[in-house]
C-alpha positions in Angstrom: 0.0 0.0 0.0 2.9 2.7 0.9 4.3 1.7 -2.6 1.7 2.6 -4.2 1.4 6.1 -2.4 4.7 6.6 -2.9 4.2 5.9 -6.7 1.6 8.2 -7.0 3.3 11.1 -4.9 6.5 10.5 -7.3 3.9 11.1 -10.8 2.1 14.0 -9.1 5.4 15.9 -7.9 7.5 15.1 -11.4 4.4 15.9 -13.5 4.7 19.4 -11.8 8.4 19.6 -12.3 8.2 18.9 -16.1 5.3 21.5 -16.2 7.4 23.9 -14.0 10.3 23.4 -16.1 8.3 23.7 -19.5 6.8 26.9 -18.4 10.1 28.1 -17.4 11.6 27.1 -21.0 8.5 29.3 -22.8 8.9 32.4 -20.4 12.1 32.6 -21.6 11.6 32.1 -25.0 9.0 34.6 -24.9 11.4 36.6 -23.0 14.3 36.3 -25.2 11.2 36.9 -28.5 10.5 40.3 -26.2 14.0 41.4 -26.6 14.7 40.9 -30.0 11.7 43.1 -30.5 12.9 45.4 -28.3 15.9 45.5 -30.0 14.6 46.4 -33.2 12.0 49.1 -31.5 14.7 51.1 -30.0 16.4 51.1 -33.4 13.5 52.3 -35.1 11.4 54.3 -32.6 14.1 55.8 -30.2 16.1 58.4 -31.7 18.3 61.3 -30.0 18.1 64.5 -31.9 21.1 67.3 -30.9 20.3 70.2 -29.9 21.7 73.7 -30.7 24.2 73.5 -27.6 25.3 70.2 -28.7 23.3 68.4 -25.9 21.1 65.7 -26.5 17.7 65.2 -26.1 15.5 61.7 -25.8 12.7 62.1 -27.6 9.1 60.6 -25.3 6.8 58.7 -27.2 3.9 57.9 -25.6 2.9 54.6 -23.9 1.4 53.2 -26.7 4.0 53.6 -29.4 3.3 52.5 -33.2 6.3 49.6 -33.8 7.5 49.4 -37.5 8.2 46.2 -38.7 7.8 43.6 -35.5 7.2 41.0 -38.1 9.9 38.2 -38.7 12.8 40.2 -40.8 16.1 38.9 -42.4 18.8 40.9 -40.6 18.5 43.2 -37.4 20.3 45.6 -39.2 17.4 48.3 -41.2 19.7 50.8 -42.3 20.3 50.8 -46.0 17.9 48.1 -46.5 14.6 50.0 -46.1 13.1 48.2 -49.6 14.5 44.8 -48.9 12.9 44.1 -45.7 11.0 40.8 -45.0 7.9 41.4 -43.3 6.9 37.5 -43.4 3.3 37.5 -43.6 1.4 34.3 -44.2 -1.7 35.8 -46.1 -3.0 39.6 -47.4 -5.6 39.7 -44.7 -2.7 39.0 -41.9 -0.7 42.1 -44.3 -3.9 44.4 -44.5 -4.1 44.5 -40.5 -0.9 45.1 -39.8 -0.8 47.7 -42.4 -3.6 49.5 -40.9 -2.5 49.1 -37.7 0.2 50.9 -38.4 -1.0 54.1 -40.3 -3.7 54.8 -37.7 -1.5 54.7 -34.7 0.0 58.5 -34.0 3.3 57.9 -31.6 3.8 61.8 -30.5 1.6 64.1 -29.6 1.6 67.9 -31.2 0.6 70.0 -27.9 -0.1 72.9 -30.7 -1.6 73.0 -34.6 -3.8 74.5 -36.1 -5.7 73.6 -40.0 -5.2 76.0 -42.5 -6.9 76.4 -45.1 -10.6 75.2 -46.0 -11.8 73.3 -43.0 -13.1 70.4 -45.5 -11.4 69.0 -48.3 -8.0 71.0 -49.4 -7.1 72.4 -45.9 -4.4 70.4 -43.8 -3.1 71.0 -40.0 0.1 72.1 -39.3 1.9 71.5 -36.0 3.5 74.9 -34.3 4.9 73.4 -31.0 8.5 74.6 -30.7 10.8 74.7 -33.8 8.0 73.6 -35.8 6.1 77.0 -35.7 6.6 78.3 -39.1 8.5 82.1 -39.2 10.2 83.7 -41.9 12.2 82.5 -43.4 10.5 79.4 -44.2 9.3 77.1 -47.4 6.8 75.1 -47.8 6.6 72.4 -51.4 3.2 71.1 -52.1 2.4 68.5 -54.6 -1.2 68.2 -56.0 -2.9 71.4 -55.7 -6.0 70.6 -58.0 -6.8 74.2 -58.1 -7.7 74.5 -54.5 -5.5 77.4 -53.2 -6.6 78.2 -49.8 -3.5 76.1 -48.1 -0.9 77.2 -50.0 -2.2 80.8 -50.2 -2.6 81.0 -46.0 0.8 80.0 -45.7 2.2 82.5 -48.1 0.0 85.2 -46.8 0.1 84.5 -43.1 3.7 83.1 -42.4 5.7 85.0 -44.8 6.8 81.7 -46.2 8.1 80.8 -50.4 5.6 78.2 -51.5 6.4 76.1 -54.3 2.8 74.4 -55.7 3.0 71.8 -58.1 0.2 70.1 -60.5 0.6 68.5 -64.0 -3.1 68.1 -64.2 -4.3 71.8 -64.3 -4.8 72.0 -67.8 -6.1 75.6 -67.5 -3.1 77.0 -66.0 0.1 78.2 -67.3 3.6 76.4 -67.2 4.6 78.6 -64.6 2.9 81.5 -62.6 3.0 83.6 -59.6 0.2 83.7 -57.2 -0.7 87.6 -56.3 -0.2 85.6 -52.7 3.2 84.9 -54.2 2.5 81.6 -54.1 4.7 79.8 -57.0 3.3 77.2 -58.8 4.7 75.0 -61.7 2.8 72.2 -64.0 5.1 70.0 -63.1 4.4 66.1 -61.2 6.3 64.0 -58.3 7.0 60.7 -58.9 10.5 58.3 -59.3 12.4 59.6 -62.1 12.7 62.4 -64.3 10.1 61.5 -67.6 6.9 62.8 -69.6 4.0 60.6 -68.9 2.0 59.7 -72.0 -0.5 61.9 -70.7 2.1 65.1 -71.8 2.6 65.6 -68.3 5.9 66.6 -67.1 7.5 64.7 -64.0 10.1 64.9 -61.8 11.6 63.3 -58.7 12.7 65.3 -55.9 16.4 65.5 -55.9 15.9 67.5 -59.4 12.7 69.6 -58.2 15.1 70.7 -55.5 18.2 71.4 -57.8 16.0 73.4 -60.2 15.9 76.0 -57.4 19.3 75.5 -55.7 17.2 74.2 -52.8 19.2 71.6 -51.8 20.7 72.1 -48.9 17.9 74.3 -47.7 15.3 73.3 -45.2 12.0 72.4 -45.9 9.3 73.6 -43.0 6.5 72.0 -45.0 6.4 69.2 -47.3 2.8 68.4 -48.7 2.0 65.6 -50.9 -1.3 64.9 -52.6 -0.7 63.0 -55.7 -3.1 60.4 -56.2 -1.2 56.8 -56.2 2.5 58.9 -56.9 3.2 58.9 -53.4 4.9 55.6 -52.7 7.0 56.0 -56.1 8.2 59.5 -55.0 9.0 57.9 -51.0 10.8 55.4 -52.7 13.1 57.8 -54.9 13.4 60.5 -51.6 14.7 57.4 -49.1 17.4 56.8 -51.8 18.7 60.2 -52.3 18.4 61.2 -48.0 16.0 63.9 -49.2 13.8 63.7 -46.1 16.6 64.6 -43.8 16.0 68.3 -44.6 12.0 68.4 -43.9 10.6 69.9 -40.7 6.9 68.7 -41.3 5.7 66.1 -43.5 2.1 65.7 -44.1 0.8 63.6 -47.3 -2.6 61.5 -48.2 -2.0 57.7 -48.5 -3.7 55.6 -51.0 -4.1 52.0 -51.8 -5.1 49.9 -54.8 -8.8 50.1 -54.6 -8.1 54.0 -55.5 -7.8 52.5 -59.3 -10.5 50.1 -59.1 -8.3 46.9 -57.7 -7.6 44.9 -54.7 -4.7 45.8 -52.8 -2.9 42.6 -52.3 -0.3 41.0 -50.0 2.8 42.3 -51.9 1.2 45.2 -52.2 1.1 46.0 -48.8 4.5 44.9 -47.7 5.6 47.4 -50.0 3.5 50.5 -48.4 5.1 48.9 -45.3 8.5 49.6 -46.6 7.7 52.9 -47.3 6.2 53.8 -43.8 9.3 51.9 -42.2 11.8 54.2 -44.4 9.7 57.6 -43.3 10.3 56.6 -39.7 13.7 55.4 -40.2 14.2 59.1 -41.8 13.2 60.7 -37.9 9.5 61.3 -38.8 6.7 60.6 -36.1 3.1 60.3 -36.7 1.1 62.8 -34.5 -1.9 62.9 -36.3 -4.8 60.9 -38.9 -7.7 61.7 -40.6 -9.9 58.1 -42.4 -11.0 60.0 -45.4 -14.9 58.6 -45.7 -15.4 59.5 -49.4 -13.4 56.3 -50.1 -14.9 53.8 -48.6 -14.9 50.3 -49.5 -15.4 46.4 -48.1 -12.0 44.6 -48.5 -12.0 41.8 -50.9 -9.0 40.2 -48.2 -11.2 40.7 -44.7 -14.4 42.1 -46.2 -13.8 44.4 -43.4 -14.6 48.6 -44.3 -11.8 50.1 -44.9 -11.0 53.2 -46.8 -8.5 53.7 -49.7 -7.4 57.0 -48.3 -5.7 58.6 -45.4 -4.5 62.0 -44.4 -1.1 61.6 -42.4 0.4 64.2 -40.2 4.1 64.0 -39.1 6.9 65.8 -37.4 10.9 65.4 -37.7 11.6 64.6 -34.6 15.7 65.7 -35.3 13.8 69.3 -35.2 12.8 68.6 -31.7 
């Protein structure tokens, strides 16, 4: 009889050993998983910007910071490999989460801003906390104008501020003109390279935009982007060239496939993931979003409602 209660007491007491020992083995995997992602957060999200007095700051993200790219990647190392990242998702619905996960989460807070502009479609907010409040001198790009004024014209009138516009689709305007706001504008497109669309339009990429005016090495308060589809092209090209380095504030409209009538699949969205990964790895924080409701649709992926477009509002946080 005692051999038996010993038996039983030995399988009750090493059944809890081999469960104590198992959960020990998964906290730390889970622990050693945590730290790896760590890792890659605090080369991503943290970043020290100097100040004038060559001290530096720590920038404080709130609690709830968005994390780029938490997925399964190839190398720890991001610089210089922002468009050959892999993100390792299984399926597009698994890609189309993340994805809007991730443009819908603002990670710093911009204590003052204020819209300018129309307070509907064709105005946008601009952040004034600190360095970012705009004072002359200042310039301010912005790409897709669609011959709605109000921005561009506010922040020539108001700030004292050189605005360059830019629209290849205003058929009705000239080549070039100045605003009596002496706003600037020029029929002229964002996009990758330097070509003429089969439309007649004439395009651009950044780096020759910018060397058209000796702007180089100047600093750009604003840089607003509105181009219908262009936008991920034109990241691409500016990540390449360090173009982003020089912008205060960055504030663009985001679209996806269903803008033209298709689904946006998983590819798709690992490379819109790129891009938001390179715009953070180039010091820019999210502070705020706006879902744009006129492009609604049910996603072919999730049949979830999503919406093709979003307005994005962002700060260089090396400004700080």
């Amino acid at each position: 009889m005692l051999l038996f209660i010993f038996i039983g007491i030995y399988y009750l007491y090493s059944n809890k050993i081999n469960k104590f020992v198992n959960s020990k083995e998964n906290l730390k995997n889970i622990i050693n998983r945590e730290n790896y992602q760590n890792e890659i957060q605090e080369k991503i999200i943290i970043i020290e910007s100097v100040a004038k007095n060559n001290t530096k700051k720590t920038l404080k993200i709130n609690s709830t910071p968005t994390i780029m790219l938490t997925k399964k990647m190839k190398s720890k190392t991001v610089q210089n490999q922002l468009l050959d990242i892999n993100l390792g998702f299984n399926t597009a619905i698994e890609a189309e989460d993340f994805y809007y996960t991730t443009i819908t989460k603002n990670t710093i807070k911009c204590d003052t801003s204020q819209r300018l502009g129309s307070s509907n479609d064709g105005g946008w907010d601009v952040c004034f906390m600190g360095n970012y409040k705009l004072k002359t001198p200042c310039l301010s790009y912005s790409f897709g104008v669609n011959y709605i004024w109000e921005f561009d014209d506010t922040v020539a009138q108001t700030y004292g501020c050189v605005v360059r516009t830019f629209d290849p689709s205003m058929k009705n305007e000239p080549n070039e003109l100045q605003r009596p706001s002496k706003v600037f504008f020029y029929k002229i497109g964002l996009t990758k390279e330097d070509t003429t669309w089969p439309s007649g339009w004439t395009m651009m990429k950044m780096s020759s935009i910018l060397k058209k005016f000796n702007e180089q090495d100047t600093v750009i308060d604003i840089l607003k982007i509105d181009i219908e589809f262009s936008e991920w092209d034109s990241f691409e090209s500016m990540f390449k060239e360090g173009i982003l380095k020089k912008v205060k504030q960055l504030m663009f409209e985001t679209h996806t496939e269903e803008l033209q009538g298709r689904t946006t699949t998983k590819e798709n969205y690992v490379r819109f993931l790129r891009v938001w990964n390179g715009i953070y790895e180039a010091g820019f924080r999210q502070w705020k979003n706006n879902w744009n409701n006129f492009g609604r649709y049910e996603s072919k992926n999730s049949w979830k409602q999503r919406t093709c477009c979003f307005e994005h509002y962002l700060i260089n946080i090396n400004y700080l």
